[in-house]
C-alpha positions as CSV (number, residue, x, y, z in Angstrom):
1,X,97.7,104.4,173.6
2,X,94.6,106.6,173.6
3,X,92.4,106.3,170.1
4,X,92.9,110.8,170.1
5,X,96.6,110.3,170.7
6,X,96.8,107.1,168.3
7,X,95.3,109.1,165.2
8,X,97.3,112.1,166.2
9,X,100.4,110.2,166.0
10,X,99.5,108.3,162.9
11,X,98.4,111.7,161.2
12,X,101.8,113.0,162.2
13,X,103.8,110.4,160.8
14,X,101.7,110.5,157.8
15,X,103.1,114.0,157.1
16,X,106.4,113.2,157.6
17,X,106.4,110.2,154.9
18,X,104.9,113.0,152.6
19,X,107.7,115.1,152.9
20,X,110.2,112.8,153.3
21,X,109.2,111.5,149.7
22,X,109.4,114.6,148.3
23,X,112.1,116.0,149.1
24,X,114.6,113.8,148.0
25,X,116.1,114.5,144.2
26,X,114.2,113.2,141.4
27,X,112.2,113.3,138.2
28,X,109.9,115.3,139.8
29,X,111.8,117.9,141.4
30,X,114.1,118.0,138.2
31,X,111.3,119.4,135.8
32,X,109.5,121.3,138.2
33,X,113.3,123.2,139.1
34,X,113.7,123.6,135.4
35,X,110.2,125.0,134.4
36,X,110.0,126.7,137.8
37,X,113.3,128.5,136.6
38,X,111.7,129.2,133.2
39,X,107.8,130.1,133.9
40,X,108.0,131.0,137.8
41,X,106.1,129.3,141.0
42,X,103.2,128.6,139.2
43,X,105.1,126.4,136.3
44,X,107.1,124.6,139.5
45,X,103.4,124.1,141.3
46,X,102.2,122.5,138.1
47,X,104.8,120.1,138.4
48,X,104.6,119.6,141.7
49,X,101.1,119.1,142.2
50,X,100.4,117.3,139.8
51,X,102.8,114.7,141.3
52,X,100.8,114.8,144.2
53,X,97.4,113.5,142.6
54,X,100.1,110.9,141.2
55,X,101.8,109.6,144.4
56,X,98.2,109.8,145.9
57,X,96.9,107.4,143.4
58,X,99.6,104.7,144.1
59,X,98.8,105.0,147.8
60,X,95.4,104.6,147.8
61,X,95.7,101.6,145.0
62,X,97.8,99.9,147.4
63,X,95.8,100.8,151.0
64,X,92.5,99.9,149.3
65,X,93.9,96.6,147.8
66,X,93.8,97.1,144.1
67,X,97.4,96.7,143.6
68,X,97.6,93.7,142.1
69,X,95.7,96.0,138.4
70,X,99.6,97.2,138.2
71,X,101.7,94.8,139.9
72,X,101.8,91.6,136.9
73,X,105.1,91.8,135.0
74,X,102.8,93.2,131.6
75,X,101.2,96.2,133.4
76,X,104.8,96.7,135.5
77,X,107.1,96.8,132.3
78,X,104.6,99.1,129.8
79,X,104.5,101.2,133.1
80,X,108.1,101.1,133.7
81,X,109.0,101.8,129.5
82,X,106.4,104.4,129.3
83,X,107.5,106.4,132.2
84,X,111.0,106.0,130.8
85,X,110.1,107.1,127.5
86,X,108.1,110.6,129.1
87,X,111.6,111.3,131.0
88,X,113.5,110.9,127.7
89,X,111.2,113.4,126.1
90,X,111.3,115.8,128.8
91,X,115.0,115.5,128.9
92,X,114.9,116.5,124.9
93,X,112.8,119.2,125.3
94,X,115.1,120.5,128.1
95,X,117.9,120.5,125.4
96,X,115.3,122.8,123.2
97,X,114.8,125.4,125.8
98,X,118.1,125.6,126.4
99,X,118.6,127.4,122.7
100,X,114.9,129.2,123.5
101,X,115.2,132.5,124.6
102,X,111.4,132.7,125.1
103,X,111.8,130.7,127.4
104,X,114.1,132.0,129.6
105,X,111.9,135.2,129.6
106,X,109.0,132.8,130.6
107,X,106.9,133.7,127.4
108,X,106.2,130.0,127.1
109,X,103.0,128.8,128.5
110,X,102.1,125.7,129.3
111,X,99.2,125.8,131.7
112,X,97.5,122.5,132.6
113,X,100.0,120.6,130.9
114,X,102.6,121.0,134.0
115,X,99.8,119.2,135.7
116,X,99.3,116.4,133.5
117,X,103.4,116.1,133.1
118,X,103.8,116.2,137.0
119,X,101.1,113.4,137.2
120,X,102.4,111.2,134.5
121,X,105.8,111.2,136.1
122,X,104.6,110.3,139.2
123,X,102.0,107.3,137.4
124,X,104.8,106.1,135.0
125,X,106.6,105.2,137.9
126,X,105.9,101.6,138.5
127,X,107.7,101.1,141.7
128,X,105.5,103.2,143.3
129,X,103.5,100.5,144.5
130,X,106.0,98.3,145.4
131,X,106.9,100.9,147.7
132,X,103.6,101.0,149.4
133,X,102.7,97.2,149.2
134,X,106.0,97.1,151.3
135,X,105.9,99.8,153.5
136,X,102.9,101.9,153.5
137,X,100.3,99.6,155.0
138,X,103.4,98.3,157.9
139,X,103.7,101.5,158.7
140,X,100.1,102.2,159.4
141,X,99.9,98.5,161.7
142,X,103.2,99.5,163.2
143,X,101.1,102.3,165.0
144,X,97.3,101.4,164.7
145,X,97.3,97.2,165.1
146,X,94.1,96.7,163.6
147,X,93.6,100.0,161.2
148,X,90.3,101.1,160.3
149,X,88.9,102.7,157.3
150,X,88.9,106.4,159.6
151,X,92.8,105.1,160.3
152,X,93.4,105.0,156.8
153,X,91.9,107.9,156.2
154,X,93.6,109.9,158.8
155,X,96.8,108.6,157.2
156,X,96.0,109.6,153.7
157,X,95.1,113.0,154.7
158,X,98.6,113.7,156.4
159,X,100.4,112.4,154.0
160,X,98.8,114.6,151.3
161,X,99.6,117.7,153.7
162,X,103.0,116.5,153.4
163,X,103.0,116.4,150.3
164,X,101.3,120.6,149.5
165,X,104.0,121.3,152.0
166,X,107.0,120.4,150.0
167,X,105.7,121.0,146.8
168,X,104.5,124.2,147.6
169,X,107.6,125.5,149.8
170,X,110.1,124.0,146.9
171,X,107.7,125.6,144.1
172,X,107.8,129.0,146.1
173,X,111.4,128.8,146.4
174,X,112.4,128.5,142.7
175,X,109.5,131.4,142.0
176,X,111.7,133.8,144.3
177,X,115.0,132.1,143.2
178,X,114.5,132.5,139.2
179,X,115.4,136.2,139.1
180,X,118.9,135.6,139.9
181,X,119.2,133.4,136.7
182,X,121.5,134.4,134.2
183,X,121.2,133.5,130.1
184,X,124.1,130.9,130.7
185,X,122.7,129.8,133.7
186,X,119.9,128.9,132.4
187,X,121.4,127.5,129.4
188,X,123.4,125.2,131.7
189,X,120.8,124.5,134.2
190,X,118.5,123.0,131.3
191,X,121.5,121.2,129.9
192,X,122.1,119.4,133.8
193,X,118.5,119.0,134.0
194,X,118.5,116.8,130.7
195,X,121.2,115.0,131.9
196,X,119.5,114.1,135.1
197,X,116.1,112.9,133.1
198,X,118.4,110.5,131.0
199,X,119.6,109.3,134.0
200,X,116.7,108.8,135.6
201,X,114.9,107.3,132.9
202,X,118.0,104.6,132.5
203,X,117.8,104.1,136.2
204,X,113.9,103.3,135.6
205,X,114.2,100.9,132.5
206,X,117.6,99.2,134.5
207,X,115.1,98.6,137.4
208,X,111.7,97.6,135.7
209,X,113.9,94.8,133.1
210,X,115.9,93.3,136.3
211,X,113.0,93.7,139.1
């Protein structure tokens, strides 16, 4: 294959693993919905991009080689408990807005917090790098045998366009979406939403005690 059509497909595929990521339901996508439905598209982009510098950090831990700072058993289970503990919180305060009526009317403001939230999700998630250790860097030799540091480069860069593609297609669709919300809806929604967190963060203490 051609080095021009090598990157090419390589920067290709590097989008797709972004989006394919993202899209799936999750922590992530659970509290931006919710604050999306609360604050608008820039609440939901908070969220969302801030879980971009997050999943970005993983990947370039793991495609640089440092992997091994998070991967011991110590670093993996304060990780794992501390992620779990964030989606418990998130899930309480959920329950709180439900009762809020300012924030149904989007009078609550958080600002760079959504930010920092969105990244901490994504950083208290210790199977992140498991994820890359084990597929990331095959996926890269699958198409460029012997990758370079421009290979990983080009990967990194599509998969963070990826990445601002979802997040900000799923962020502008709850902005547009939120004026349809009802009081009970958005009771209820932040009631499911809750629900889903203390799933999630069960799901993530299950998996880092038994890895």
């Amino acid at each position: 294959m051609f080095p021009a059509l090598m990157w090419d497909y390589l920067f290709l595929s590097a989008i797709m693993l972004g989006l394919l990521l993202c899209a799936p339901p999750g922590a992530v996508n659970t509290e931006a919905f919710r604050r999306g439905v609360s604050g608008g598209f820039k609440r939901a982009w908070g969220i969302e991009l801030g879980s971009c510098v997050g999943d970005l950090t993983w990947a370039c831990l793991a495609l640089i080689g440092l992997a091994f700072i998070v991967t011991n058993d110590v670093a993996r289970i304060l990780l794992g408990v501390g992620g779990a503990a964030l989606l418990i919180y998130l899930a309480f305060q959920a329950v709180r807005d439900s009762r809020n009526k300012a924030a149904l009317e989007g009078e609550i403001k958080e600002g760079r917090s959504d930010l920092v939230t969105g990244a901490l999700i994504s950083l208290g998630n210790p199977f992140q790098v498991a994820f890359w250790l084990g597929f990331g860097g095959s996926a890269i030799a699958v198409i460029v045998p012997d990758p370079t540091a421009v290979d990983y480069g080009i990967f990194i860069g599509g998969y963070v366009i990826g990445l601002m593609i979802w997040s900000f297609s799923y962020s502008v669709l709850i902005g547009y979406g939120r004026k349809y919300v009802t009081p009970k809806l958005f009771q209820a929604i932040n009631i499911v939403c809750a629900a889903v967190m203390i799933y999630f963060a069960a799901s993530l203490l299950w998996s880092t005690f038994t890895a």
